[in-house]
PAPALO-844107 format. One record per residue (C-alpha): residue in one letter; y, z, x. Coordinates in steps of 0.02 Angstrom, whole numbers, plus 50000, padded with zeros to 5 digits. Layout:
BEGIN
aYZX ...
! end
This chain:
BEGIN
x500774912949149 x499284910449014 x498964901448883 x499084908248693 x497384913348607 x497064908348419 x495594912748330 x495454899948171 x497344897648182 x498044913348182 x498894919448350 x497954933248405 x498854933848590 x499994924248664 x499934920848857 x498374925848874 x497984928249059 x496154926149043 x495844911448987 x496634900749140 x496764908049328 x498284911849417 x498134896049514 x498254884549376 x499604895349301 x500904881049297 x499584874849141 x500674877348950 x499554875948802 x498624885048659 x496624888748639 x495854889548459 x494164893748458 x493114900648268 x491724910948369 x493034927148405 x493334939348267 x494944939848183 x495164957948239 x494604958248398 x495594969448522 x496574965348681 x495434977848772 x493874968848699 x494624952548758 x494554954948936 x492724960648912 x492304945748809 x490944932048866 x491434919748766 x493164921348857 x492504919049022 x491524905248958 x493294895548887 x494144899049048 x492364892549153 x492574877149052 x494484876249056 x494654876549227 x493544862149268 x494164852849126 x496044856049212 x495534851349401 x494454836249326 x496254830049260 x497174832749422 x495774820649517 x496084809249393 x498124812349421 x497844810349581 x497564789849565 x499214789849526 x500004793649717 x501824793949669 x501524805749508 x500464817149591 x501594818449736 x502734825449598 x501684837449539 x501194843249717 x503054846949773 x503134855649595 x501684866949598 x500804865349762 x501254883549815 x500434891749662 x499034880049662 x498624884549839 x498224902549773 x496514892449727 x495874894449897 x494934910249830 x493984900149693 x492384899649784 x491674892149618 x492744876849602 x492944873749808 x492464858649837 x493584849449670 x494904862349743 x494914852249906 x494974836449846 x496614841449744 x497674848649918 x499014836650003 x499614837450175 x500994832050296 x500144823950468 x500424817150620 x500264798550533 x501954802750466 x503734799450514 x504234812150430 x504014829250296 x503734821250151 x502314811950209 x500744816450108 x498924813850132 x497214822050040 x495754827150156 x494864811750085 x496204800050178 x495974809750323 x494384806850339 x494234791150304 x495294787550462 x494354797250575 x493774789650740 x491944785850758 x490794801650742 x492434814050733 x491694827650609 x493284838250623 x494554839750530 x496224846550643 x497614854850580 x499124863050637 x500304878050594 x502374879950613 x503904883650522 x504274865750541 x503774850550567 x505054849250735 x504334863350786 x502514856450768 x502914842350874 x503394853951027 x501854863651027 x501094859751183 x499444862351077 x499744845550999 x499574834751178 x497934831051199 x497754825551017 x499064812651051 x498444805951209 x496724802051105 x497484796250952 x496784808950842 x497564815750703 x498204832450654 x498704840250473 x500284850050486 x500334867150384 x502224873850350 x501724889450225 x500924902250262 x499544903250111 x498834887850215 x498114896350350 x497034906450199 x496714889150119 x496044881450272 x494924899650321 x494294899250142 x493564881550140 x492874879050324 x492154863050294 x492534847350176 x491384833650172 x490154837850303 x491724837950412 x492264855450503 x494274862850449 x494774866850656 x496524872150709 x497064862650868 x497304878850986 x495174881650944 x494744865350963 x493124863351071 x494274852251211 x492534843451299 x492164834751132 x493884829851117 x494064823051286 x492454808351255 x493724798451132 x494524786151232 x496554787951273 x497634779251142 x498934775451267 x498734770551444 x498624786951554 x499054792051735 x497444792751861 x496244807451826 x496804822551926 x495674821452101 x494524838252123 x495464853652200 x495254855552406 x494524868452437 x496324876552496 x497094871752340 x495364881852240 x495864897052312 x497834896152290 x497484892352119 x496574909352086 x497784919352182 x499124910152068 x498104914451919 x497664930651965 x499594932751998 x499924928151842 x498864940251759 x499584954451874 x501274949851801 x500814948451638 x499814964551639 x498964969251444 x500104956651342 x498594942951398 x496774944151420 x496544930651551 x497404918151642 x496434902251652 x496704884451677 x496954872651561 x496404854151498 x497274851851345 x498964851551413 x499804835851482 x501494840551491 x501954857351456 x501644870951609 x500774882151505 x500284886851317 x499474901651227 x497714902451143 x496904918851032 x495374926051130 x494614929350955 x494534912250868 x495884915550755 x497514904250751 x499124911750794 x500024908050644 x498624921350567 x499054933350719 x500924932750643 x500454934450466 x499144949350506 x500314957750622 x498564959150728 x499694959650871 x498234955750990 x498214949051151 x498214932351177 x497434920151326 x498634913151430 x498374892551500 x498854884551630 x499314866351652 x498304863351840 x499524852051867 x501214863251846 x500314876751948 x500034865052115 x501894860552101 x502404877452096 x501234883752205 x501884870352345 x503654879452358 x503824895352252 x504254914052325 x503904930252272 x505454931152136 x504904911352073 x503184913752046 x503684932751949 x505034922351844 x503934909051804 x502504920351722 x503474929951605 x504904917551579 x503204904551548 x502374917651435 x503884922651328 x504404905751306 x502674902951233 x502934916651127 x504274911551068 x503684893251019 x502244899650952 x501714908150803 x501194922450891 x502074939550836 x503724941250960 x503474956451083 x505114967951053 x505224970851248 x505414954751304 x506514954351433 x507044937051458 x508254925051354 x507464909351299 x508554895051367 
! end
């Protein structure tokens, strides 16, 4: 990539890979400027202020043209499935962050399908009533997306969720934090008491009644069973109100996503939930070889449909 360097029409270096960054490297063109000397050196170049000045300038000049491609949904949505994987590389343009944001497309849970896009802008301006979070997602696939058990409780309110397929995303969303006053949060870190005040989209089953005090202390032997089982791959057994459906899901201890575990190779433990619900059922007729089946085969299965890194000892087949 670059862009070829003249200095009052003579070529003094073509693809120049100062003058544009790597990010914007799908950018063809030439730069002719009078202020450099004829002679000047490629060593000199890269040392040049007057360089970093062009490129300063370029850049913004470049991005301010994207917004302004962006009006145009159906072209930019060409250039997006053209470039968007080098243009993500931005993420690391602290300078140019907040144009960089308004530039990114994504896939979401208001789609019917991949090829679905929507900016941050849209997102927000769909939010419910004093949401100041913006929730995303990460998967191999969008069918795989829509089976993490993560994804429940953001259905039953109606919120929704950006879906990140590539890896470089996870970096894109660290990088930027916030857009617009409005907090980047992956669904498996998502503070679950604010998320539970926004009313259910869809009508929903009675609130679970409070445990006995019986069914209290069968839940922490089951949890503590659990963990027993489970041994260091977890940190803690606990229970659970994001889930709905599924019996159990995994969450990082440290705040980090698991598609970042994978991509890391941090290979750190993760927190293991519990739907309340599962448990009781399984707590009302399992035995000894049940309960031991349901933990790992539970966990792995997790695993498995998660991002996390896949344990090489894992000693059950995923049905």
């Amino acid at each position: 990539y670059g862009l070829d360097l003249y200095v009052r029409r003579v070529l003094i270096q073509s693809k120049n890979k100062d003058l544009i960054p790597e990010y914007l490297g799908f950018m063809r063109g030439v730069v002719d400027t009078e202020d450099l000397p004829l002679n000047i050196s490629r060593e000199t170049l890269q040392e040049n202020l007057l360089i970093r000045k062009i490129a300063t300038t370029l850049t913004k000049q470049i991005l301010s043209h994207l917004k302004k491609l962006g009006q145009d949904k159906d072209r930019y949505v060409k250039f997006w499935n053209e470039h968007s994987k080098r243009f993500k590389l931005g993420y690391a343009d602290f300078a140019n962050q907040e144009a960089f944001g308004e530039l990114l497309r994504f896939n979401s849970s208001r789609h019917e399908d991949k090829d679905g896009l929507i900016s941050l802008e849209e997102y927000i301006e769909a939010a419910k009533e004093g949401q100041k979070e913006i929730y995303y997602i990460s998967g191999p696939s969008r069918e795989a997306i829509e089976q993490n058990p993560h994804l429940e409780i953001f259905r039953a309110k109606g919120l929704e969720v950006l879906y990140l397929y590539e890896p470089v995303d996870e970096f894109v969303m660290d990088s930027l934090r916030k857009f617009k006053e409005f907090e980047l949060k992956a669904t498996e870190n998502a503070d679950i008491t604010n998320i539970e005040k926004y009313a259910d989209s869809a009508e929903k089953k009675d609130k679970p009644e409070e445990l006995s005090k019986e069914e209290s202390q069968d839940m922490d032997r089951f949890l503590k069973r659990v963990q027993e089982i489970l041994g260091d791959r977890i940190t803690e057994a606990r229970i659970s109100k994001r889930l709905s459906q599924s019996p159990s899901c995994l969450v990082s201890p440290d705040g980090s996503t698991s598609q970042m575990h994978k991509i890391m190779q941090l290979g750190s433990k993760a927190r293991q939930t519990v739907n309340r619900e599962t448990a009781l059922d399984l707590l009302a007729a399992v035995n000894e070889f049940a309960e031991i089946f349901w933990a790992i085969k539970g966990f792995e299965t997790k695993v498995v449909k998660s991002p996390f890194p896949v344990s090489e000892d894992m000693v059950l087949p995923i049905l």
